[in-house]
C-alpha positions, -999 to 999 in steps of 0.1 A, spaced: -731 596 119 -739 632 138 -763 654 135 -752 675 103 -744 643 81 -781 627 88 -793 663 76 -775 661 45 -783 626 36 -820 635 40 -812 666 15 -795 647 -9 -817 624 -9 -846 650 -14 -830 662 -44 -826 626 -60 -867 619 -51 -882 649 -59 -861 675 -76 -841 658 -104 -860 650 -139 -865 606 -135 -836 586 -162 -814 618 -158 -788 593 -142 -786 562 -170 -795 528 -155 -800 540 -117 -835 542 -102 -825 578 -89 -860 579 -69 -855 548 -52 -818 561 -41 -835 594 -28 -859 578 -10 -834 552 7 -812 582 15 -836 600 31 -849 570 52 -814 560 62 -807 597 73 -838 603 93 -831 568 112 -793 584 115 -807 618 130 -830 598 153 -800 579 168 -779 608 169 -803 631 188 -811 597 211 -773 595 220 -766 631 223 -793 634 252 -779 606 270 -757 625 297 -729 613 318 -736 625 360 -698 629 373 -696 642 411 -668 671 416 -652 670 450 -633 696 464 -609 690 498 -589 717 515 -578 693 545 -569 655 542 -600 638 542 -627 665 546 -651 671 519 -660 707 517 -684 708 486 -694 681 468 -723 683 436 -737 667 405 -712 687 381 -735 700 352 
C-alpha cells in the first residue's frame, strides 16, 4: 500500500464515519467500516512513509586505468 492509497482509505473512510446519514447502507454498520478504514489507512501511511525513508547507500566507482580508482563516493 503507497502513500496515495493509505490517503484514500482514510478519506473513504471519513465519508462512511462522519459524512453519510447512519442505516443509509441496509444491514452494514457504515460507522464502524469508516472508522476501521481510516485506522487501517493511517497504520498503511505510517508504514509507507517508514519504508520510503529507508535508503539504500551504493558506492559509484569510476577507473580510467586497470586498477586505479580515480573517484569514488556515497552516490546520492
Amino acid at each position: 500500500m503507497r502513500i496515495g492509497s493509505s490517503i484514500a482509505l482514510v478519506a473513504i473512510g471519513a465519508i462512511l464515519a462522519f459524512a453519510l446519514t447512519p442505516g443509509l447502507i441496509p444491514f452494514i454498520d457504515q460507522v464502524l467500516i469508516g472508522y476501521i478504514l481510516m485506522v487501517v489507512g493511517v497504520l498503511g501511511l505510517i508504514i509507507s512513509i517508514i519504508m520510503s525513508s529507508r535508503t539504500r547507500h551504493t558506492v559509484v566507482e569510476r577507473r580510467t586505468a586497470p586498477d586505479t580508482i580515480v573517484e569514488r563516493r556515497p552516490e546520492v
